[in-house]
C-alpha positions in Angstrom: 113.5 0.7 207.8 115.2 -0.7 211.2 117.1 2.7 211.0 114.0 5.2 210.4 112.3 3.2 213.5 115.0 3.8 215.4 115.6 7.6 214.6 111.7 7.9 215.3 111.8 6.6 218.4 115.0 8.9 219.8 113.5 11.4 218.3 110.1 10.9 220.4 112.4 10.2 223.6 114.5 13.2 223.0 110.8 15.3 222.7 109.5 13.9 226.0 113.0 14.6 227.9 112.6 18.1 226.4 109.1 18.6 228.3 109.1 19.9 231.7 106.8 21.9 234.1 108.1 24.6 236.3 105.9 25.8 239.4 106.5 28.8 240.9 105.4 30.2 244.2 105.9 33.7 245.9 108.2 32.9 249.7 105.6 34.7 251.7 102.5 36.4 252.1 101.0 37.8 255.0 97.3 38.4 256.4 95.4 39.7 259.2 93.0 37.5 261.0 89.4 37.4 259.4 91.1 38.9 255.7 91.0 37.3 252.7 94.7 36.2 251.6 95.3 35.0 248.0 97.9 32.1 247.1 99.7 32.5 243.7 101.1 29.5 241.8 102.0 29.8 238.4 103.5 27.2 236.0 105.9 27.4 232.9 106.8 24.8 230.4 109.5 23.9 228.4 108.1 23.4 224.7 106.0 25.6 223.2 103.4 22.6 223.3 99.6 23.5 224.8 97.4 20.9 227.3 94.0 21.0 227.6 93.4 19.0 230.4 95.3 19.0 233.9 94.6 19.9 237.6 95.9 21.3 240.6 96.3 20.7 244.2 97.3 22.7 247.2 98.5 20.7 249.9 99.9 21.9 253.5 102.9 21.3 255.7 104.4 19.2 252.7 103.6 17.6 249.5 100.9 15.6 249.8 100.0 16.5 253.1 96.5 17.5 254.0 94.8 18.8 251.3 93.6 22.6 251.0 90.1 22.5 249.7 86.3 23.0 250.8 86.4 19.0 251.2 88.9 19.2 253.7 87.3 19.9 257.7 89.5 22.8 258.4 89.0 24.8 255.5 85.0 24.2 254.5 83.2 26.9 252.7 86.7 28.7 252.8 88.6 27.9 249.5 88.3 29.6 246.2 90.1 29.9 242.9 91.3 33.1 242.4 90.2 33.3 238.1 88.0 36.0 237.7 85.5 33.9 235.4 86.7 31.4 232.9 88.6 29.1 235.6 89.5 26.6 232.8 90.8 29.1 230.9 93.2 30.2 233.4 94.8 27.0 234.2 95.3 26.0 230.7 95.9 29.4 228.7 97.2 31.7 231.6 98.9 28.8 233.5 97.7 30.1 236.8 96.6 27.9 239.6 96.4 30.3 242.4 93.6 30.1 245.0 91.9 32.4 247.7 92.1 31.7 251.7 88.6 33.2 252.7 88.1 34.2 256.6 91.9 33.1 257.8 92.3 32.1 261.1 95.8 32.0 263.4 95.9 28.5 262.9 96.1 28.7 259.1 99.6 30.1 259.5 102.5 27.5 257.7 103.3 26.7 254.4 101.0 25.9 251.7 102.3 23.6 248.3 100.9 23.8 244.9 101.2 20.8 242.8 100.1 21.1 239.1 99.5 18.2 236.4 99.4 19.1 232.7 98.4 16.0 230.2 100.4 16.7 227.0 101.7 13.7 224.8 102.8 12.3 228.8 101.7 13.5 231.9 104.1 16.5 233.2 103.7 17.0 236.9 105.2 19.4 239.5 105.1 21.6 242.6 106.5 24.9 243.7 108.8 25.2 246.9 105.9 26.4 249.1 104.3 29.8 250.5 104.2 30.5 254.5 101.3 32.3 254.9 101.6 34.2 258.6 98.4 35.4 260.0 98.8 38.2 262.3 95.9 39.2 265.1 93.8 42.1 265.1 92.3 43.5 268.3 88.8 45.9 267.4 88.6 49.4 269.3 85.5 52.1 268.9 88.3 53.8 266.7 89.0 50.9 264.7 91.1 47.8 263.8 94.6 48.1 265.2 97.1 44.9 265.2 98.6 43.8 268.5 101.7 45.4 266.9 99.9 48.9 267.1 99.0 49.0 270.6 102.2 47.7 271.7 104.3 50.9 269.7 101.9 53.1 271.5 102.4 51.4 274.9 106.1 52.3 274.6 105.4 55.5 273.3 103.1 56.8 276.4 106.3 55.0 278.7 108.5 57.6 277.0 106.0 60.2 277.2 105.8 59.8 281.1 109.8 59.2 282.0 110.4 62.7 280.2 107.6 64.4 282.4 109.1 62.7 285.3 112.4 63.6 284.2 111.6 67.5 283.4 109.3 67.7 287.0 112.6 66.4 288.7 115.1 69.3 287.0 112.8 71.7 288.3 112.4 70.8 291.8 116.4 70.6 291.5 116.5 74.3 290.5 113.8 75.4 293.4 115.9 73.1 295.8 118.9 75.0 294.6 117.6 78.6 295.1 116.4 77.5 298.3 119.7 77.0 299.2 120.9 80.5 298.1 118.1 82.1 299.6 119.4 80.5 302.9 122.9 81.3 302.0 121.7 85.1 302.1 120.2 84.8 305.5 123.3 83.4 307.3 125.4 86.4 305.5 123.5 88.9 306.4 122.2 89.9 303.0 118.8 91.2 301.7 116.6 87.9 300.7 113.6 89.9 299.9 114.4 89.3 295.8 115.2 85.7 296.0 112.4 85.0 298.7 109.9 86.6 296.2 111.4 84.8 292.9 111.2 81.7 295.0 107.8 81.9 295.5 106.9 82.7 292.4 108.4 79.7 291.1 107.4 77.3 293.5 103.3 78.6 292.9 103.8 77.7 289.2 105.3 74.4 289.7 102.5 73.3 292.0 99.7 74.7 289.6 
């Protein structure tokens, strides 16, 4: 009887050493400001065994760190899960804890923790290695929402644009200056200017139109 205890009782220790959660978390998502940015976290277990009772918490900075929910000041009225209907349903049966960032800010840029519980014949807990979230800025135009990123391309796009004009207005004032120079050239020997003269001029009205 001692014996058959004894081989019970491994054999319960050797089930709960068996058990383990696995949270997983995507590295990094990104957002523009005033979006709505979603925060996956999914868990996996080792044994083919089912909970039906557990929770989750998202947490940011580190684990345990201030808590990411409508309770907490900088994030009222702003946290959701991200289940479709059946929220239960999806925590236990499609082991998804994910939640929704509503109306992000630039200060909600960092990393973001998901911790999950599971109650199964012992309580399995764990947590991913963390999301950064990085919110970007938007600037609003008449035409639009362009990101500071945007309007900076185009900045250094119109400087290109205006160094080639200023480089192609230069090369021809070089080649007026140059005929000029014939033209003169043609004077001093005694030969007929009246060509260049008129070329010349031409030239130099349709660079000044």
């Amino acid at each position: 009887m001692r014996g058959l205890a004894l081989l019970l009782l491994l054999g319960a220790l050797r089930g709960c050493l068996l058990q383990n959660i696995r949270v997983s978390q995507i590295p990094a998502v990104s957002a523009t400001e005033g979006s709505t940015v979603t925060l996956q976290c999914h868990y996996t277990l080792s044994s083919t065994e089912n909970g039906s009772l557990g929770w989750y918490r998202w947490y940011r900075h580190v684990l345990g760190g201030p808590e990411v929910s409508n309770n907490s000041r900088n994030y009222t009225g702003r946290v959701s899960s991200a289940c479709q209907s059946d929220c239960s349903s999806e925590f236990i049966n499609n082991r998804s804890a994910s939640i929704q960032l509503h109306r992000v800010q630039i200060p909600d840029t960092g990393v973001y923790i998901c911790e999950v519980a599971l109650e199964l014949s012992r309580t399995l807990q764990g947590h991913g290695n963390g999301t950064f979230l990085n919110v970007t800025v938007t600037v609003s135009t008449s035409w639009g929402r362009f990101t500071l990123y945007h309007w900076i391309g185009a900045g250094a796009l119109g400087l290109l644009m205006s160094f080639a004009l200023y480089l192609n207005c230069k090369e021809h004032k070089q080649v007026i200056r140059g005929e000029e120079m014939i033209c003169a050239y043609k004077k001093q020997a005694n030969m007929d200017p009246t060509d260049c003269t008129e070329q010349l001029g031409e030239k130099i009205v349709h660079s000044t139109v």
